[in-house]
C-alpha positions in Angstrom: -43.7 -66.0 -13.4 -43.8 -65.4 -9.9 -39.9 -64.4 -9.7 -40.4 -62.6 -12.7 -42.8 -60.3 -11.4 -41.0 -60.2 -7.9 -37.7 -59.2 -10.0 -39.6 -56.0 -11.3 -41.4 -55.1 -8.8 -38.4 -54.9 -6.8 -36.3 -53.2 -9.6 -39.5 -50.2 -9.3 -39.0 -50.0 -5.9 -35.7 -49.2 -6.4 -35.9 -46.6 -8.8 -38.5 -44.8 -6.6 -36.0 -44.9 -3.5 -33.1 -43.8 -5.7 -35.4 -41.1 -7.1 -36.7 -39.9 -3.3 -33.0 -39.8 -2.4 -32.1 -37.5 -5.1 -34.8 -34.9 -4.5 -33.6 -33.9 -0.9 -30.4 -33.5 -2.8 -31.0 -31.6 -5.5 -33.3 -29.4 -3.0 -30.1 -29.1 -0.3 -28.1 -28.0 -3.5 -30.5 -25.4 -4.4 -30.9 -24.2 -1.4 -27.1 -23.7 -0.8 -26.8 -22.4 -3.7 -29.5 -19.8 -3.0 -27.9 -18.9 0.3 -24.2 -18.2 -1.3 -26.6 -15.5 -3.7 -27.8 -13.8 -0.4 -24.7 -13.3 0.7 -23.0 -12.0 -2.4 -26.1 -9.7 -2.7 -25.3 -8.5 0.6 -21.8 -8.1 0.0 -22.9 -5.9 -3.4 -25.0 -4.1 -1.0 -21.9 -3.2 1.6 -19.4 -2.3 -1.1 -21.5 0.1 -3.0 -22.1 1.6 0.5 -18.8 1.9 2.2 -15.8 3.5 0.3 -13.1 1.1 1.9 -12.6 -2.9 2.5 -10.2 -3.7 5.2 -9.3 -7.5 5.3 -8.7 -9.0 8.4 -5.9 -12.4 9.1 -8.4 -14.5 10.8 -6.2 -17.5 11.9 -6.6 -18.3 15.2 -8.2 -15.0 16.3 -10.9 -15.8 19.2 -14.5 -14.1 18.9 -13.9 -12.0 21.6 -12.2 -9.7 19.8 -14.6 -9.2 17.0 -17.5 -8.9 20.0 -15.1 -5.7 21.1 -15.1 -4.2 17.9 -18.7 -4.9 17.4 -19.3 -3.7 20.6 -17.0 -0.5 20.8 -16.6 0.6 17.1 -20.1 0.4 15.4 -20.4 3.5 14.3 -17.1 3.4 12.4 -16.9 -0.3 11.5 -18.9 -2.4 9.4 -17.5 -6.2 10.7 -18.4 -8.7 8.7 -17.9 -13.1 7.9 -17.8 -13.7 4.5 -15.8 -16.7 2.2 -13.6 -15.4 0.4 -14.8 -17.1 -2.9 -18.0 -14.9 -2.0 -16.3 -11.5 -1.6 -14.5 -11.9 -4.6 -17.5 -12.9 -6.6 -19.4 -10.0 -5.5 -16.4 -7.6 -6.2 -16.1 -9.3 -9.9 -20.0 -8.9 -10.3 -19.5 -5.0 -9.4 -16.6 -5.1 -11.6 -14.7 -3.9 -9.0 -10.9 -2.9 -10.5 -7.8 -4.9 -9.4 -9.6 -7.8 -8.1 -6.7 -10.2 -9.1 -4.8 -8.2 -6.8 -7.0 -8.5 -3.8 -7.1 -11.9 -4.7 -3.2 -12.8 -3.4 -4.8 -11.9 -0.1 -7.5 -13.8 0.3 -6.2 -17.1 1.6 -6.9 -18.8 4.6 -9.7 -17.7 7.2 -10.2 -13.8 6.7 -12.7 -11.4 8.2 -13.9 -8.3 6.1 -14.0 -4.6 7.8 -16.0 -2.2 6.3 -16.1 1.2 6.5 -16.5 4.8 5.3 -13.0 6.5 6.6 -10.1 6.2 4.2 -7.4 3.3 4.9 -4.6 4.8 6.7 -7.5 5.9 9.3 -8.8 2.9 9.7 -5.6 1.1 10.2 -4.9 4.1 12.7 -8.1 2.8 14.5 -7.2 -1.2 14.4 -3.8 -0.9 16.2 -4.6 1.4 18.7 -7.5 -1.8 19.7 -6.4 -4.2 22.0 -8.3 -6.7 24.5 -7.4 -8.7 27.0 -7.5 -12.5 26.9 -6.4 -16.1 29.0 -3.8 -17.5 27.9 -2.5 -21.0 27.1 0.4 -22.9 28.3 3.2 -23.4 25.2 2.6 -19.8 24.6 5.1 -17.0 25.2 4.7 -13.5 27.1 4.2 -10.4 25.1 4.8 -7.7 27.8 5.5 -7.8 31.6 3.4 -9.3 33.8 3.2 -7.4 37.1 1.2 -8.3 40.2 0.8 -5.5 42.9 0.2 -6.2 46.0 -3.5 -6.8 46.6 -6.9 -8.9 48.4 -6.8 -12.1 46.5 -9.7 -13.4 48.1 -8.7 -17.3 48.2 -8.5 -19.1 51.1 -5.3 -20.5 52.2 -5.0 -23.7 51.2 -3.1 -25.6 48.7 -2.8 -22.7 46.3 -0.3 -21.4 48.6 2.8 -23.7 47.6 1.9 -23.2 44.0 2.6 -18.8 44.9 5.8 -20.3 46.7 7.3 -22.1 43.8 6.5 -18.9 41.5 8.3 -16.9 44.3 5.3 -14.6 44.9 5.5 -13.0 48.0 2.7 -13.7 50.1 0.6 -12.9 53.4 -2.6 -14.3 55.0 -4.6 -11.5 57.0 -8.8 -11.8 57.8 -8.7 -15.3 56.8 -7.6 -14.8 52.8 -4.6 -14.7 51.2 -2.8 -11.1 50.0 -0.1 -10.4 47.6 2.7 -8.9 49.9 4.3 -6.8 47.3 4.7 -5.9 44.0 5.8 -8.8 41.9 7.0 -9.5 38.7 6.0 -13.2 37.9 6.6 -12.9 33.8 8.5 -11.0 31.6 8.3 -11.1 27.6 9.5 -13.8 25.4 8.9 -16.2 28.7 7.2 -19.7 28.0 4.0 -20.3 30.1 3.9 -22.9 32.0 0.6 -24.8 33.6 1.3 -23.3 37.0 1.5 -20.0 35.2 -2.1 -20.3 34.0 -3.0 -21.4 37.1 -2.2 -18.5 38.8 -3.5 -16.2 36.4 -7.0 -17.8 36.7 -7.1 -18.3 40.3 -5.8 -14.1 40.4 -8.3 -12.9 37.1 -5.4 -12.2 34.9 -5.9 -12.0 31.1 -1.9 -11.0 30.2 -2.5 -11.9 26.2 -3.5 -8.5 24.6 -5.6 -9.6 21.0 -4.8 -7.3 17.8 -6.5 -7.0 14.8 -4.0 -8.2 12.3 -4.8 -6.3 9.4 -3.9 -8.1 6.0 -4.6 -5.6 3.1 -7.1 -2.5 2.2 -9.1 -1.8 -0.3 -9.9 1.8 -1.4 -11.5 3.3 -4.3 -9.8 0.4 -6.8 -6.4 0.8 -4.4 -5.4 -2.2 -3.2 -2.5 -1.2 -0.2 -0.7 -3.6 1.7 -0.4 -3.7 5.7 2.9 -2.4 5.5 2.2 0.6 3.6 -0.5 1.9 5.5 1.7 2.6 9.1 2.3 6.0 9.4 5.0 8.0 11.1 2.5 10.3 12.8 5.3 12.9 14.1 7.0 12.9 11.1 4.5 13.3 9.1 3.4 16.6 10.7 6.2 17.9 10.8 7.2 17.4 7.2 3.4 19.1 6.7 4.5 21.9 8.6 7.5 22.2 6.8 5.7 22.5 3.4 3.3 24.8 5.1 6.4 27.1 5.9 7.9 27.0 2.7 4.5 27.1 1.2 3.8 30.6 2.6 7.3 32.0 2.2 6.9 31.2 -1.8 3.4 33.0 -1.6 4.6 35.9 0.3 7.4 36.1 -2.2 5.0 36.1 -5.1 2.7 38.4 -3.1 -0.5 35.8 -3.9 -3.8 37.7 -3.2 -4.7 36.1 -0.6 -6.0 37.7 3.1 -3.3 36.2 5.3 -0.6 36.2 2.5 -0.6 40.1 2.0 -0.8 40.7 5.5 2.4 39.0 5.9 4.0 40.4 2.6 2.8 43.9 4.0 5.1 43.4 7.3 8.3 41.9 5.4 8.2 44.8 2.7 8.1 46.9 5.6 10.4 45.8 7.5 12.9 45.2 4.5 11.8 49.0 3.4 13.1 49.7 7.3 16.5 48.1 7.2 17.1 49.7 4.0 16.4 52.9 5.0 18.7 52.4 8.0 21.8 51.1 5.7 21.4 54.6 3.8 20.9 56.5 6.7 17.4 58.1 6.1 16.0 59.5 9.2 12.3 59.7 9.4 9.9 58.7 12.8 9.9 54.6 12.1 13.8 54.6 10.8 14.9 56.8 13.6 16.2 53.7 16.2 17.5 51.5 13.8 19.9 53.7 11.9 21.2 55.1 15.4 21.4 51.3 16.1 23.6 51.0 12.6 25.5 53.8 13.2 26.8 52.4 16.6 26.8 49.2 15.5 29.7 50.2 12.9 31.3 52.7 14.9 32.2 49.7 17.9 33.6 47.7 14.7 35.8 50.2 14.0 36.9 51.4 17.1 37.6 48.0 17.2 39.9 47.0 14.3 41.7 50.2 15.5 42.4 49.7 18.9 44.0 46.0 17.9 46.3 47.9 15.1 47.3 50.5 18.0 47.6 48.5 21.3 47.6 52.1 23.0 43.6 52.8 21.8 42.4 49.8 23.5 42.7 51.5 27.1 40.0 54.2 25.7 37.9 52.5 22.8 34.6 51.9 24.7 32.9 48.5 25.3 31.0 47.2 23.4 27.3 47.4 24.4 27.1 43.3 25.1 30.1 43.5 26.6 28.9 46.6 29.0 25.9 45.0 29.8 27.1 41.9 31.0 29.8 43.7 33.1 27.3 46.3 34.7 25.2 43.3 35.6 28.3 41.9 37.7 29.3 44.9 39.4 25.8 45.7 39.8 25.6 42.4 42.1 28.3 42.7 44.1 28.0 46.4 45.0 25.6 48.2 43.4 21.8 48.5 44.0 19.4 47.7 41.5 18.5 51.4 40.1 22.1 52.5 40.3 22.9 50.0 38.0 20.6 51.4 35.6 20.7 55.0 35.6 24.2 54.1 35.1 24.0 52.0 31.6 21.9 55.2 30.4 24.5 57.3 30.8 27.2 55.3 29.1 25.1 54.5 26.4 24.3 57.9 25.6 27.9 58.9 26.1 28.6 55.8 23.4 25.8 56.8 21.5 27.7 60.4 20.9 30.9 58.7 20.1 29.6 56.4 17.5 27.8 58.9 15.7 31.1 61.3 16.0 33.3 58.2 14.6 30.4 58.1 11.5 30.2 61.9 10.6 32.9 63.4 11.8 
């Protein structure tokens, strides 16, 4: 009887330890549970407010980077942790559009960007961002690493064979070592080595630049790709321009009632109304200049053709004005004063002047 009873109170106890074992579990599970709501409510809360989702690759990107943007960027970006199971629950709860899409992105460790410019802004924004960081030995140079010649403050010592075998020139004045010159101790695609982060820690030298790697955006049920959000900022303006250009021409053509449009149309019609009334040969006040300037203009062009059909003409057809012009200017350097020179060109132009208009009209 004894065992009996032992046997069930034992088997009681049991229960009640398997059942106090469950509780914490089933409370740890709610309570995860409850925190993964937060966060998608949040999330909901974000992408109702901003208008785009930038996703960020993650993958062995240090804090300090995200601290910068944080830090410098605040009041454009929005920068934010969040699984991406999470952010793609809270998009599907929205019914967001083309969340399958964003989906192929999601992979791996991302971070989420939010913000209220359109993409191609913000991606603008990302790659001009870049910060400073150590660097680790295995890794390769990005850009050239130059040393000028500067204080170090460290004492000599030790460190000074390690600045020999890197071949960096070297000087010890007041009792610290100096950089003697400019030096050149990496260059890109150049494996660091431990001595190499040795002497950028002893010297303060961060010579790894962090960039945000942008992924994909999301705008306004537009899902776009990293590679389709650079743009060719000079060619893009220009090709802007150029459509401006043809733009107006096509409205000035059409005449479109619009302020700076007819001002324009005004002067081509005028100046067209000109040039036609200087091929007829209508004199007035505005028309005067321009069909004297005609009338010469055609009587050089014959005078012209005619002197090469009779070889003896060219000894007395006049120059044209160009022609004249440039030669006064010579002759007006090697022996003539200045206002010589130009009394001169009046009176051979007005001398062609009266021969032109003689060729024209008899």
């Amino acid at each position: 009887m004894m065992k009996v009873k032992f046997r069930k109170q034992l088997e009681v106890l049991t229960k009640v330890h398997k059942l106090s074992k469950e509780k914490p579990g089933e409370e740890q599970v709610r309570s995860s549970i409850d925190k993964k709501r937060i966060i998608i409510e949040e999330t909901k809360k974000l992408l109702k407010e901003y208008r785009t989702v930038v996703i960020l690759d993650n993958a062995n990107t240090p804090s300090k980077l995200y601290r910068y943007i944080r830090q410098r960027y605040s009041d454009i970006f929005y920068i934010k942790m969040i699984k991406n199971t999470l952010l793609l629950k809270a998009m599907e709860e929205l019914g967001i559009s083309n969340t399958d899409e964003i989906a192929k992105y999601l992979k791996g460790s991302c971070m989420v960007i939010f913000t209220n410019v359109n993409s191609f802004e913000a991606k603008l924004v990302l790659d001009k961002i870049s910060v400073p960081y150590r660097i680790k030995p295995g890794e390769k140079i990005e850009h050239e690493i130059v040393i000028p010649p500067i204080r170090t403050e460290l004492k000599p010592g030790p460190v000074m064979s390690l600045f020999g075998r890197l071949k960096i020139p070297i000087q010890v004045r007041d009792g610290v070592i100096w950089i003697a010159r400019e030096s050149t101790i990496a260059r890109p695609g150049d494996v660091v080595t431990p001595e190499l982060v040795s002497v950028f820690e002893k010297l303060g030298i961060e010579p790894k630049l962090l960039k945000p790697n942008v992924k994909v955006a999301y705008e306004e049920g537009l899902v776009i790709p990293a590679d389709k959000l650079a743009i060719d900022i000079e060619g893009t303006r220009t090709q802007l321009l150029d459509g401006l250009k043809t733009a107006l021409s096509f409205a000035v053509e059409l005449v479109v009632p619009e302020p700076n449009v007819v001002k324009v149309a005004i002067s081509r019609a005028y100046l067209r109304a000109c040039n036609l009334a200087a091929e007829l040969g209508v004199v007035t006040k505005e028309t005067a200049s321009l069909v004297v300037t005609s009338a010469l203009r055609r009587a050089y062009a014959l005078a012209s053709v005619l002197a090469q059909k009779v070889p003896e003409l060219a000894s007395i057809v006049p120059q044209a004005p160009q022609q004249l012009a440039v030669t006064e200017e010579k002759k007006a350097e090697e022996e003539k004063p200045k206002e010589e020179k130009e009394e001169e060109k009046e009176t051979v132009s007005e001398e062609q002047l009266a021969e032109g208009l003689t060729a024209l009209f008899g």
